[in-house]
N, C-alpha and C positions, 0 to 999 in steps of 0.2 A: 667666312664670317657673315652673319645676318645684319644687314641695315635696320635699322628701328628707322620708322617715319614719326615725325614730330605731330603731335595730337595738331588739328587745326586750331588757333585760338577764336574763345569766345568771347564775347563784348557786351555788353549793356550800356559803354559808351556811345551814345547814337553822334555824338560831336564827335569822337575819333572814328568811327567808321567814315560819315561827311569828311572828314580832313584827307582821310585813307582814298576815297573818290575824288575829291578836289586834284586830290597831289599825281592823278593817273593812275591810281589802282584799280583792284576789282573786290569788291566784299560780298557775301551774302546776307540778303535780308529774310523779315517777313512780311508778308501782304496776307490778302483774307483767303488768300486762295492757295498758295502754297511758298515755298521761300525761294528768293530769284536773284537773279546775281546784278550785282548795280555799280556800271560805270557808267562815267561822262556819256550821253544818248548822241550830242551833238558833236563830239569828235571821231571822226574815222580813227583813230589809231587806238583810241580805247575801245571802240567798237571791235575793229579787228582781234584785240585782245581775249572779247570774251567771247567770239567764234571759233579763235584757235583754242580755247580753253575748254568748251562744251565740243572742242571736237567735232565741229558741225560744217557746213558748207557755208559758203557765201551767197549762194544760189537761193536759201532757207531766211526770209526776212527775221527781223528783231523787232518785237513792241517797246515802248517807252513807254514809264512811268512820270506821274506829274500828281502836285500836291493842292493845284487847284488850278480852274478853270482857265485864270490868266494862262498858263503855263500851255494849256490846251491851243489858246487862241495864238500863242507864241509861235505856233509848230505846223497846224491845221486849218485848214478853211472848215468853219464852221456854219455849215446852212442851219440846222436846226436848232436853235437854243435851248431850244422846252426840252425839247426829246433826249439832249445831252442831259440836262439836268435831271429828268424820268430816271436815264440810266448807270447815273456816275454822281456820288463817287460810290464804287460796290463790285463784284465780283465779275465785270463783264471788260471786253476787250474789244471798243470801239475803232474800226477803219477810215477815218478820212485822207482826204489827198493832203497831200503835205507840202508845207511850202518849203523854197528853198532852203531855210538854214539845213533845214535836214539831209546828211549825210545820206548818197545811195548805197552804201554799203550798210546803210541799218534794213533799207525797206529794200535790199535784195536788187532795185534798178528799178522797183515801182513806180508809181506816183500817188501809191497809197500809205498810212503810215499807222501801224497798231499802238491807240492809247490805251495804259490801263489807268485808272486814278482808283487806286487802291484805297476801301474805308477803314484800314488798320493804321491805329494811332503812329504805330512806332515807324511802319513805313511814309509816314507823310509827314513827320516829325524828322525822318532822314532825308527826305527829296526838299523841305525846307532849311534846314540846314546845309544841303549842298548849294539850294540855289539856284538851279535848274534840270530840268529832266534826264533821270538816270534809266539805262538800261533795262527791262524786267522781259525775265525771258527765267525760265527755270534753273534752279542753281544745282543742275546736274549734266555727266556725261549725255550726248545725244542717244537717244535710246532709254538710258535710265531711267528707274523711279525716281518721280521729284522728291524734294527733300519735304516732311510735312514740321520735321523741327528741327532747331538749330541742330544737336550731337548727329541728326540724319544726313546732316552735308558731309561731302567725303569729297568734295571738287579741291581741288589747292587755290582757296582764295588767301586773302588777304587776313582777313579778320571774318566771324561769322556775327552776326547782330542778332542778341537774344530777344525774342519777341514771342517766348512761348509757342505753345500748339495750336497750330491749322488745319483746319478739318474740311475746307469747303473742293478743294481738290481744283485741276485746272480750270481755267475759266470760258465762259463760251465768247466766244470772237464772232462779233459782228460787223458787215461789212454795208456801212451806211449809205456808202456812194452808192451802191448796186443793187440794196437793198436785200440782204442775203446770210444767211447763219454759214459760216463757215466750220466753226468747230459745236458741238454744245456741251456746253458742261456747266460751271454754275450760274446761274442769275439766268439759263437760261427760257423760265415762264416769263419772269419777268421779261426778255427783249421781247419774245413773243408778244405778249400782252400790249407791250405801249410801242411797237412797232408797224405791227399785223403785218409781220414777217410769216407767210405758210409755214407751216412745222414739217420743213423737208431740211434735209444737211445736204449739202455741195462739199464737194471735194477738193481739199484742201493739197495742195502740191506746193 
């Protein structure tokens, strides 16, 4: 006998996705860069959650999403204000050292911690709503193509949050402590530009 798998559900409730996080779940969103999955940032046990979910290591840090600046200063020591402001909020994935609240199992055992502050309405209309900083890490198996629209997630969340089509594709991760482009992908003239980061990539493990 063949099992059917039950379609994922979709949402345009941004307040029941927020409640679905609240309550310890996982859902996926949208940000400008592609759709990421979003639990609680500051609990280890939802964090765990959505490592053994994408299947991934613990070894492999997790970035954190946030809906505005307060949120940033909540989490990270912030030397440069200007430069945050140049870079965020928009398609880039800034590194500062992180302060304690922050669980080690999101930044792998660092003392560094990936912000994104996503310029998509619906995602920052969901990271207010919940309240404080959700998880944003790709809302797919490790390996997999990320999702660019909602019907494109195929992970078993909770709910999927309809926020239309994303086009801008991963985002480039910069590493401000070190001063260093770790990944590049979108927004990445712009770090160049208001960084004078050299246009060289380091390798990302």
């Amino acid at each position: 006998m063949r099992l059917t798998v039950a379609p994922i559900r979709i949402t345009r409730s941004i307040k029941g996705a927020a409640n679905a996080i609240r309550a310890g779940g996982i859902v996926a969103y949208p940000t400008d860069t592609v759709y990421g999955l979003g639990a609680l940032a500051l609990e280890e046990s939802t964090v765990r959650k959505v490592i053994a979910l994408k299947q991934a290591t613990s070894s492999k840090p997790i970035s954190l999403a946030v809906s505005e600046f307060g949120m940033i200063k909540a989490v990270a020591y912030v030397e440069d204000v200007n430069l945050l402001h140049q870079l965020l909020p928009g398609p880039v994935t800034v590194l500062l050292r992180k302060k304690d609240i922050v669980p080690g199992v999101l930044t792998a055992g660092t003392n560094l911690v990936g912000i994104r502050f996503p310029s998509h309405k619906v995602a920052r209309a969901l990271i207010d709503y919940v309240g404080a900083p959700i998880t944003s890490t790709s809302a797919n198996v490790t390996g997999a193509q990320p999702a660019m629209c909602a019907k494109d997630v195929s992970i078993r969340v909770g709910c999927v949050l309809e926020g239309g089509q994303v086009t801008l594709g991963p985002s480039t991760v910069v590493d401000l402590v070190n001063r260093v482009v770790l990944r590049r992908g979108a927004g990445y003239d712009t770090v160049c530009e208001m960084t004078e980061i050299p246009r060289q990539i380091a390798n990302r493990k």
